[in-house]
BARO-57184 format. One record per residue: residue in one letter; x, y, z of N, C-alpha, C in turn. Coordinates in steps of 0.001 Angstrom, whole numbers, plus 500000, padded with zeros to 6 digits. Layout:
AXYZXYZXYZ...
# end
This chain:
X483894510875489088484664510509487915485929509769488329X486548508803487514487352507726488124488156507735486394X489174507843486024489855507664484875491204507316485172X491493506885484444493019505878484709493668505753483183X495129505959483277495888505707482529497122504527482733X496691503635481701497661502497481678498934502427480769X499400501568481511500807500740480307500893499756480620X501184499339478770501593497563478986503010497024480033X502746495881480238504287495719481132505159494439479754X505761493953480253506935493265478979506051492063478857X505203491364480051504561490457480407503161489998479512X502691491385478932501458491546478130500043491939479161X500584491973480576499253492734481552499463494209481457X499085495013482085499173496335482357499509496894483762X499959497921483770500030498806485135499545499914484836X498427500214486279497791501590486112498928502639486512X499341503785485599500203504625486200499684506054486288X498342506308486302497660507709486416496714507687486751X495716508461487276494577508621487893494367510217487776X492904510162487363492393511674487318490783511150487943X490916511800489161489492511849489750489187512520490811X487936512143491585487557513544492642486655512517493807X486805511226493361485750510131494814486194509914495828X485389509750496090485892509112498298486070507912498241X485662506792497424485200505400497058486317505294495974X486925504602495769488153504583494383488012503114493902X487816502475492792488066501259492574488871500871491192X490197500002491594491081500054490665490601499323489667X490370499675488325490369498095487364491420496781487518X490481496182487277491414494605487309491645494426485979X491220494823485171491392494866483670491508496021482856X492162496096481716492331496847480365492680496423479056X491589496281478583491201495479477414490713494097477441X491451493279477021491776492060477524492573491313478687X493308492154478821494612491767479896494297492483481289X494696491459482516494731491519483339495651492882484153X495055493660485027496188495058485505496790494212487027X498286494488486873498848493460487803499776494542489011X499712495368488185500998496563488658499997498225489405X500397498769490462499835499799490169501047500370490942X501048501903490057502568502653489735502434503486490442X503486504308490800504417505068491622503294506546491709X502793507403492872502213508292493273500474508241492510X500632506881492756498996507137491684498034507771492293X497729507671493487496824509005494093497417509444495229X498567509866494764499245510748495845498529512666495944X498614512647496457497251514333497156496404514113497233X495811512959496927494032512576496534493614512478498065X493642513613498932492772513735500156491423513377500591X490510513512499311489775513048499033488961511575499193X490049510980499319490033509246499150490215508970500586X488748508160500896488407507355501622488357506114501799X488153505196500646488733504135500903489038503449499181X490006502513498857490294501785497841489987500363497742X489304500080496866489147498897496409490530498067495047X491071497293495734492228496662494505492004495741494237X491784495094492585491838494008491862492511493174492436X492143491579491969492850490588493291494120489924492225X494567490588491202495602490043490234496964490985490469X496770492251491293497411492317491542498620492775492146X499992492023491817501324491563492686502233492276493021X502613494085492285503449494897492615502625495900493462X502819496848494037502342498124494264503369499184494674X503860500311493536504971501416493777504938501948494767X505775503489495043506174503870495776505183505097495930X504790505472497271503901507151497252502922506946496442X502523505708496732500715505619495908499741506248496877X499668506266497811499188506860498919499421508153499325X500578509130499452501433510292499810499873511050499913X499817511257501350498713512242501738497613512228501691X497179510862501596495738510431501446495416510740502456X495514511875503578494913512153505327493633511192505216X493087511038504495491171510611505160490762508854504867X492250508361503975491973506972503787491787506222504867X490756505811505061490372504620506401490353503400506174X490091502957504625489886501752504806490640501188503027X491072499982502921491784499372501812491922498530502257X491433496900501154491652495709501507492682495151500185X494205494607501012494604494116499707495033493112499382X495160493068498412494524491556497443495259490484497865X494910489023497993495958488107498465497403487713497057X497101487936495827497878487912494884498953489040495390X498992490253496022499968491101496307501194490370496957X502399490375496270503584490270496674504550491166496847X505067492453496223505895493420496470505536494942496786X505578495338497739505708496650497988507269497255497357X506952498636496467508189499067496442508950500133497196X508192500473498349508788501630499427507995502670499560X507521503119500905506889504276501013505427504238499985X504676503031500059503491503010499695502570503729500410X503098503905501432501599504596502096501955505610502910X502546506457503164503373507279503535502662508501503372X502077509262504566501103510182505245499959510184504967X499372508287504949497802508543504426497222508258505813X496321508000506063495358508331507248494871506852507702X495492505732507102494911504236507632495452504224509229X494265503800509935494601503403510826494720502285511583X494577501215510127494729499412510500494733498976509155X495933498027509110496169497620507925496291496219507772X495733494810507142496162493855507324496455493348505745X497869492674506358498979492168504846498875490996504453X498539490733503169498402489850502550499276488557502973X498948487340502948499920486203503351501036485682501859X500712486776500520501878486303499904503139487811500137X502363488589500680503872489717501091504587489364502260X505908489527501653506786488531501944507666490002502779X507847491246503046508765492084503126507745493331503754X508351494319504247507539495533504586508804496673504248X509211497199503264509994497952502823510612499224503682X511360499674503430511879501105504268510562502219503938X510054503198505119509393504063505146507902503624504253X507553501976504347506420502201503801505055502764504443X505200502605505553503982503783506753504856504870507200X505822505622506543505918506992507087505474507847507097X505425508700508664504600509602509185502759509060508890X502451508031508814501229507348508813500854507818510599X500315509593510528499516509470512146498911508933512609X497664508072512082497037507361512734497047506005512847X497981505482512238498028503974512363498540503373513557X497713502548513921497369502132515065497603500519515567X497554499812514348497434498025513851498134497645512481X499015496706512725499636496026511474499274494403511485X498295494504511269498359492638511208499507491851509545X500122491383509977500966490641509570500502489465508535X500751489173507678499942487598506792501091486529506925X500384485543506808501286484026506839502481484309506358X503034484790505192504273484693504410505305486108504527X504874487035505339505748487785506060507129487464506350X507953487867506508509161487367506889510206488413507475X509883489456507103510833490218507463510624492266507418X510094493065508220510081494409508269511457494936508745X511559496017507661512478496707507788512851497434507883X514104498375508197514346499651509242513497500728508322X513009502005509260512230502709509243511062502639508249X510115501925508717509373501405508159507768502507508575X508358502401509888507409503375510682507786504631510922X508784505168510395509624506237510769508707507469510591X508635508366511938507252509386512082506534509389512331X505971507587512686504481507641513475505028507946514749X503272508485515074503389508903516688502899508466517114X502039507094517050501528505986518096502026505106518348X501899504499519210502191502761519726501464502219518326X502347501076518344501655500731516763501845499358517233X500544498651517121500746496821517359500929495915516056X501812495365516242502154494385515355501567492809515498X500490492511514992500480490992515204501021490207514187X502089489178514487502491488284513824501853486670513809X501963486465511835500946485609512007502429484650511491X503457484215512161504620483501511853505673484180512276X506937483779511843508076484403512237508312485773511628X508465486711512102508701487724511315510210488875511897X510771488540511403512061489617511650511896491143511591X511640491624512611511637493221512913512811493655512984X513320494547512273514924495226512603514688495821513529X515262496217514181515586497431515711515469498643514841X515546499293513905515054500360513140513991500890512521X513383499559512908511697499703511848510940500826512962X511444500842514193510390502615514197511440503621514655X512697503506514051513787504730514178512893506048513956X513557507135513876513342508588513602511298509021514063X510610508223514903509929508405516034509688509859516223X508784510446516076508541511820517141507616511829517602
# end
């Protein structure tokens, strides 16, 4: 079972801001109703341990904060090239252990892989520009960064380390 609760945004698309389900397989709508879902909101499957991998609509451009929080078993999520903003701590103690970023995200926010144990690979997209302090804060691996352009790493992006 896969159910989702939306809201309109000022724009006339939607953002998914709830989830009630129990799959290993998750796939977000790209639509509700007529209108395109562009947004997906703050802890939307945060505990969902359950979740193995996510599928995201390619419309869209925000993604909140602790959408991820404890996903331990997520392995796999491909996301969309329309994605432009992370809002912090998107993925923060889920279980990816390779992630590659869209070439329109432009930023990698504070603590958005915190305590992420197994991540292992950050591939970088064309329009990257800039990760920022504790970004990684809590992983415990060597974590490779490939940059696909210039990308500004702060000296903090793997502060607080254990």
């Amino acid at each position: 079972m896969q159910d989702y609760i939306f809201k309109m945004n000022e724009d006339g698309t939607y953002a998914v801001v709830a989830y009630k389900g129990d799959e290993a397989q998750v796939v977000i709508p790209g639509r509700y109703g007529d209108a395109d879902v562009t947004i997906i909101g703050d802890k939307l499957f945060s505990g969902h341990d359950e979740i193995t991998s996510v599928t995201i609509p390619d419309k869209i451009t925000d993604m909140g904060e602790f959408i991820f929080d404890g996903c331990v078993n997520l392995k796999s999520i491909e996301l969309p090239a329309s994605l432009e903003n992370l809002w912090g701590a998107t993925f923060v103690r889920c279980g990816l252990e390779e992630i590659t970023l869209p070439d329109g995200l432009k930023t990698l926010p504070p603590y958005a892989f915190k305590e992420c144990q197994n991540l292992r690979k950050v591939v970088c997209g064309k329009g990257l520009k800039k990760i920022y302090s504790w970004v990684f804060a809590g992983c415990v691996n060597e974590i490779e960064i490939v940059k696909n352009g210039a990308v500004e790493v702060s000296p903090e992006a793997f502060a607080e380390r254990t």
